[in-house]
C-alpha positions as CSV (number, residue, x, y, z in Angstrom):
1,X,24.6,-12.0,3.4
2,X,23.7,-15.6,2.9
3,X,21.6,-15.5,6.6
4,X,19.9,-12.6,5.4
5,X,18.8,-14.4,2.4
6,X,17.8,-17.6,4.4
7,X,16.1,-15.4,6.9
8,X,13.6,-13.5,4.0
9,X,13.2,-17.2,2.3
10,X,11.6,-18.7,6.0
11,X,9.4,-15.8,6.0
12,X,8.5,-16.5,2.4
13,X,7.8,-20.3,3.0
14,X,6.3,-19.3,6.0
15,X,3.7,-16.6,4.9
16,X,2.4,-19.8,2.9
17,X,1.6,-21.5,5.6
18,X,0.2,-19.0,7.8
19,X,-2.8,-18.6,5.1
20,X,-2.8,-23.0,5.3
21,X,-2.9,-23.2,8.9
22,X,-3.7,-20.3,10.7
23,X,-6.1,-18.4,8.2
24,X,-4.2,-15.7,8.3
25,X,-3.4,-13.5,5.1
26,X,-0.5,-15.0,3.3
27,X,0.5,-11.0,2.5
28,X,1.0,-11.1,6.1
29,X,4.5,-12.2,4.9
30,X,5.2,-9.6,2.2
31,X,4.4,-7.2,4.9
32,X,6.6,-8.2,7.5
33,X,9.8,-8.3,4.8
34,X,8.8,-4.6,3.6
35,X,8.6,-3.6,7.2
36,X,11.8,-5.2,8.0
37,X,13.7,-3.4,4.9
38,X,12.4,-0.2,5.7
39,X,13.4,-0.1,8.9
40,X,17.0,-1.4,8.0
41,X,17.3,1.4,5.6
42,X,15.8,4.3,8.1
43,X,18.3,3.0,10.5
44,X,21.6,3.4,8.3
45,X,20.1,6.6,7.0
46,X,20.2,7.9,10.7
47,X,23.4,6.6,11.2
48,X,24.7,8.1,8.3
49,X,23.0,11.2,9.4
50,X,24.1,11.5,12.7
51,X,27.9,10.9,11.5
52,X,28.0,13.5,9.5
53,X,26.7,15.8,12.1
54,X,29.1,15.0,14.2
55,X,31.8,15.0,11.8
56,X,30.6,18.7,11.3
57,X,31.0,19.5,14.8
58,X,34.6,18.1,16.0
């Protein structure tokens, strides 16, 4: 949990800098972390999913 945490803080420090050096969008940031939860939570959804379905067929 605390990796996790340090992992979406360097993107947050980061997306600062990417408008500061780069001139890129500092949402560019934001984006990533939304994109990264989303697929975490498709993922375990699918899991889940596909558990139960074969928890249905043994």
């Amino acid at each position: 949990m605390i990796a996790i945490s340090f992992f979406f803080a360097m993107i947050a420090g980061g997306s600062s800098q990417l408008d500061l050096r780069l001139d890129v969008s500092s949402t560019l940031g934001g984006g990533l972390q939304g994109a990264l939860v989303l697929s975490v939570m498709f993922g375990l959804g699918r899991a889940v999913s596909r558990a139960e379905r074969q928890g249905e067929a043994a």
